[in-house]
C-alpha positions in Angstrom: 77.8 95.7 155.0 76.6 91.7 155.4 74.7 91.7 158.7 75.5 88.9 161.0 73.6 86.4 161.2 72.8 86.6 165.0 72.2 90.0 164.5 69.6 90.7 161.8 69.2 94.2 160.0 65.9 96.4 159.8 63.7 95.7 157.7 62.9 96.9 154.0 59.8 96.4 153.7 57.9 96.5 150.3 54.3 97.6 149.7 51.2 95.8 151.2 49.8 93.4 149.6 46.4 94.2 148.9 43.1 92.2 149.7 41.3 90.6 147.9 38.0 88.8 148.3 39.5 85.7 146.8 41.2 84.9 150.1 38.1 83.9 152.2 38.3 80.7 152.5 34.8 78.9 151.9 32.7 78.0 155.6 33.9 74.8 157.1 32.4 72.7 160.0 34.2 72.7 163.2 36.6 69.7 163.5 36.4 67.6 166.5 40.3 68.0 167.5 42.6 70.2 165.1 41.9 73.3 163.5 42.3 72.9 160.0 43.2 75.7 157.7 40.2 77.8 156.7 38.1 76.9 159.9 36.1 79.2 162.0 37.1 79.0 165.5 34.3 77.8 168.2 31.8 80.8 169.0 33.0 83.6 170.5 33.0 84.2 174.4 30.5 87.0 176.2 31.5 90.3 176.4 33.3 91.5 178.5 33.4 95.5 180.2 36.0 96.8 178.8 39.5 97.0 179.0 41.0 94.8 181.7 44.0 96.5 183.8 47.3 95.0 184.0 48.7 94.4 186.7 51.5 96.7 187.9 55.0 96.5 188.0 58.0 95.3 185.6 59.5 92.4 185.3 61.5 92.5 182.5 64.2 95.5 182.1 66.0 96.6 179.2 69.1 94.4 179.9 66.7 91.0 179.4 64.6 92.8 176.2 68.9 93.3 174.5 69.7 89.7 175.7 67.0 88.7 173.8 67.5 90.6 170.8 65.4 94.0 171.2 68.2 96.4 169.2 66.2 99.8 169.3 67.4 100.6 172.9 69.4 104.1 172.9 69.8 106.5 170.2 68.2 107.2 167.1 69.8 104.7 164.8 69.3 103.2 160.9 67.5 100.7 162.6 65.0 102.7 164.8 64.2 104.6 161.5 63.6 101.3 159.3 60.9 99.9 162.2 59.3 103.1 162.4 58.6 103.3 158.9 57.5 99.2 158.4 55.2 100.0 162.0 54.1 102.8 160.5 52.8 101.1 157.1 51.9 98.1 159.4 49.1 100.1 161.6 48.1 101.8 158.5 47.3 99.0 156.5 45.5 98.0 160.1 43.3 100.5 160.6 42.3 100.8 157.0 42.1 96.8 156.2 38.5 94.9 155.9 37.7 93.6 159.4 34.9 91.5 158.0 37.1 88.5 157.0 35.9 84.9 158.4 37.3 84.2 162.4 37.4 86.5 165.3 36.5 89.5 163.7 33.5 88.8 162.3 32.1 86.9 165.6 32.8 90.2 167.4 29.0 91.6 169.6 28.1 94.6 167.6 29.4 97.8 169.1 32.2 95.5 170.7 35.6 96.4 170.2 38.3 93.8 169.8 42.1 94.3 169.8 43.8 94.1 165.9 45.6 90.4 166.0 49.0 90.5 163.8 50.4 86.9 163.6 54.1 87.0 162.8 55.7 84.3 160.6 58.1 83.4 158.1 58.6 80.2 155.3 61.4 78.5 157.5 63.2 78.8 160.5 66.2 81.0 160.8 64.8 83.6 158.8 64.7 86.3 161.9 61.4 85.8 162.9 61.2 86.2 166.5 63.8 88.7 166.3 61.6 91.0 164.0 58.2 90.5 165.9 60.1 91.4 169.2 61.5 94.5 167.3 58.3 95.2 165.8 56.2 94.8 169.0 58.7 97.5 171.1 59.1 99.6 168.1 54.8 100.5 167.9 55.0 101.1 172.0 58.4 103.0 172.2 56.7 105.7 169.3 53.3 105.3 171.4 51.2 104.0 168.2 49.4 102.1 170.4 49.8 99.3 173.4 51.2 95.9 172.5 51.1 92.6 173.6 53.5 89.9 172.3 51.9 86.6 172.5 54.4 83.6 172.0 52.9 80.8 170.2 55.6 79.3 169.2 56.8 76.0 171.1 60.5 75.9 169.7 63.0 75.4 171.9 64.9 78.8 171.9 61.7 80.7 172.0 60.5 84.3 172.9 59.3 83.2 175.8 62.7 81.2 176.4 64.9 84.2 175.6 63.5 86.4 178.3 63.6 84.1 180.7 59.9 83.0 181.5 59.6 79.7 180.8 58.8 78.8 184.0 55.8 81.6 184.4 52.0 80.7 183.3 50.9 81.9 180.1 48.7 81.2 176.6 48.5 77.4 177.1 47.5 77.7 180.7 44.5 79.9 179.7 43.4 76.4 177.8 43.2 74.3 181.2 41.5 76.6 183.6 38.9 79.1 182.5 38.9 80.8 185.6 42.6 82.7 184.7 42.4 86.3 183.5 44.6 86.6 180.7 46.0 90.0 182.1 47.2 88.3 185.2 49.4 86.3 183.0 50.8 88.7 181.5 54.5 90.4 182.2 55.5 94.1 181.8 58.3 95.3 180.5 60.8 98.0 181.0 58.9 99.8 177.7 55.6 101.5 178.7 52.6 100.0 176.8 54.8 96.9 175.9 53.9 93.6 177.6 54.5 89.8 176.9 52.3 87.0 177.2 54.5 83.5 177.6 54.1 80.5 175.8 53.1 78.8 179.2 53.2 75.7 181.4 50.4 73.7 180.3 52.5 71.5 177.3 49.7 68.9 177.4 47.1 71.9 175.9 49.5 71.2 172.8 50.0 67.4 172.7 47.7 67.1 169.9 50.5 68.6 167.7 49.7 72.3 167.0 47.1 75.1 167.1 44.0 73.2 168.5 40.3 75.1 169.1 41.1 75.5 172.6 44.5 77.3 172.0 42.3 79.3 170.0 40.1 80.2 172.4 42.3 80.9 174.4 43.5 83.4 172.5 39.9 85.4 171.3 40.2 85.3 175.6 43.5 87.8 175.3 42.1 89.6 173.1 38.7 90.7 174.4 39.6 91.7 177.5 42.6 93.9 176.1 40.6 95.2 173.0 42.6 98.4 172.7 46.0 96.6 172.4 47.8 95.2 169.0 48.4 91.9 169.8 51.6 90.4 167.6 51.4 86.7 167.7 54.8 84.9 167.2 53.8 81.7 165.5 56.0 79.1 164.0 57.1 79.2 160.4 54.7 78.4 157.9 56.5 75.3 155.9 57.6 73.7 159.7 54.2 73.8 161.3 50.5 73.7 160.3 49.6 76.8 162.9 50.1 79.5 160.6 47.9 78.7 158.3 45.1 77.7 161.3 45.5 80.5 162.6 45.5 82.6 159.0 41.9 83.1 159.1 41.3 84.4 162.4 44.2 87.3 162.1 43.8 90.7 161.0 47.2 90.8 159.6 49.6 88.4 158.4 53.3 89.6 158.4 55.8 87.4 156.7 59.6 87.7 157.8 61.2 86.8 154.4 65.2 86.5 154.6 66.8 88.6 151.6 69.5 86.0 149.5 68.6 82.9 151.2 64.7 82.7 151.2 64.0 80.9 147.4 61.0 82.2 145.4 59.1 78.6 145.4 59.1 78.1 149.6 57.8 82.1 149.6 55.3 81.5 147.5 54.2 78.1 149.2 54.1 80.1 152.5 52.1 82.6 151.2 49.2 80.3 149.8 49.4 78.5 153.2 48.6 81.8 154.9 46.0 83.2 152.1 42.7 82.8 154.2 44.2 86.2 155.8 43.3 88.8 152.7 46.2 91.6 154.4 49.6 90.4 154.0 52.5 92.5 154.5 56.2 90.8 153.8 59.3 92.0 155.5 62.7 92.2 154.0 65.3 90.8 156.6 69.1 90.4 157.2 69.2 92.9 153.8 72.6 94.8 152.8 72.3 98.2 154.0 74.0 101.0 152.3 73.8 104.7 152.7 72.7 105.8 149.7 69.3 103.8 149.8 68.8 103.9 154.0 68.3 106.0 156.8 71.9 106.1 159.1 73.7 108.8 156.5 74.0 111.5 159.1 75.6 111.8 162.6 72.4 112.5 164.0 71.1 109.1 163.8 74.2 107.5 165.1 76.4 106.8 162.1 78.8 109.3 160.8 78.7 110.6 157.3 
């Protein structure tokens, strides 16, 4: 069958890519404004005690996560069984990946733990890209892989943060203005246990520059220290619309690139991917793909299709 094209299939997702050493971008001096691609970010903040608590309570049930396009609600389905498998490679290639790379990593205090950071793009818009870090995101909590927090970083106007509804709640950008926010007060629960979203925020002017800036990205080593047993996914704009990708490239621990199957040409995937190189663990997602029985889960009654 052709998917729709508000209603994008699993993934099929091929191999990882491997790392390489030739990714690491060469040591550049901080800029005075921007971020350009291959810079460190500013020096790390102070450790802090562990694993901050989030507040209690949900503010986002099921019904807003579907309106938004979370499709592994309900029974087992082809399309619960595609996610777990491209989570499953996903946290594999994680937890076995070099954590030395340039960026946050490297800056960690030894003995420190930091939270894996997996930023979520694609080449161009309309490729599925929100919908598949949402999907992603929910489909590593609902199997309890580990906790996750969806970080919107993206300032398009039918955003995450948009589609369920909390445009008008403090988030990332508002971490920029006021240092005395704790990032896990800004952040919203959702109807999935260990599943949480952080909003794009209020604070448009920490953007006005145009793009990632140091601040933004300070703001975001903030999240991740004080919930340093959490993936974070960051939802960042696509890579040949926006420079934040590859800014943020070499501070991520992963790179995941939404690539849409027939529509998606070879030359604007391969200029995405040497935008986003200083990250040396790339993993590419096959989306809005034709999905037949004979090569996909969804063959037997059990998993909600009949034979």
């Amino acid at each position: 069958m052709v998917v729709p094209e508000d209603r994008p299939a699993a993934p099929a997702m091929p191999p990882p890519r491997p790392a390489t050493a030739d990714f690491a971008p060469p040591p550049a001096p901080f800029p005075t404004g921007l971020l350009t691609p291959g810079a460190p970010i500013p020096a790390p903040l102070p450790a802090d005690p562990g694993e901050a608590e989030i507040p209690d309570g949900i503010a986002l049930d099921m019904a807003v996560l579907k309106r938004a396009g979370l499709a592994l609600a309900g029974m087992r389905s082809r399309t619960t069984e595609e996610y777990r498998i491209t989570v499953g490679r996903i946290l594999r290639s994680l937890h076995g990946g070099n954590r030395s790379t340039p960026g946050l990593a490297s800056q960690a205090v030894p003995g420190q733990a930091l939270a894996s950071l997996v930023m979520v793009t694609s080449a161009r818009p309309g490729e599925g890209k929100s919908f598949s870090t949402l999907n992603l995101a929910a489909s590593i909590a609902q199997n309890g892989l580990s906790d996750v927090l969806l970080v919107d970083v993206d300032g398009k106007p039918r955003s995450l943060t948009t589609l369920l509804g909390l445009r008008e709640r403090q988030g990332l950008l508002d971490l920029v203005g006021n240092p005395a926010l704790r990032p896990e007060e800004l952040v919203v629960r959702t109807a999935i246990p260990g599943f949480s979203v952080l909003p794009l925020g209020l604070n448009r002017s920490a953007t006005a520059e145009g793009g990632v800036t140091r601040a933004v990205m300070g703001a975001i080593d903030r999240v991740r220290r004080r919930l340093p047993r959490h993936v974070i996914m960051l939802d960042t704009a696509p890579c040949l619309s926006t420079s934040d990708p590859s800014t943020l490239a070499p501070s991520v621990d992963m790179v995941v690139m939404v690539v849409e199957a027939g529509r998606t040409q070879r030359s604007e995937l391969g200029a995405a991917l040497e935008l986003v190189r200083a990250c040396p663990n790339i993993t590419m997602v096959l989306n809005k793909v034709r999905l037949t029985h004979r090569h996909s889960f969804g063959s037997y009654y059990y998993f909600g299709y009949p034979s």
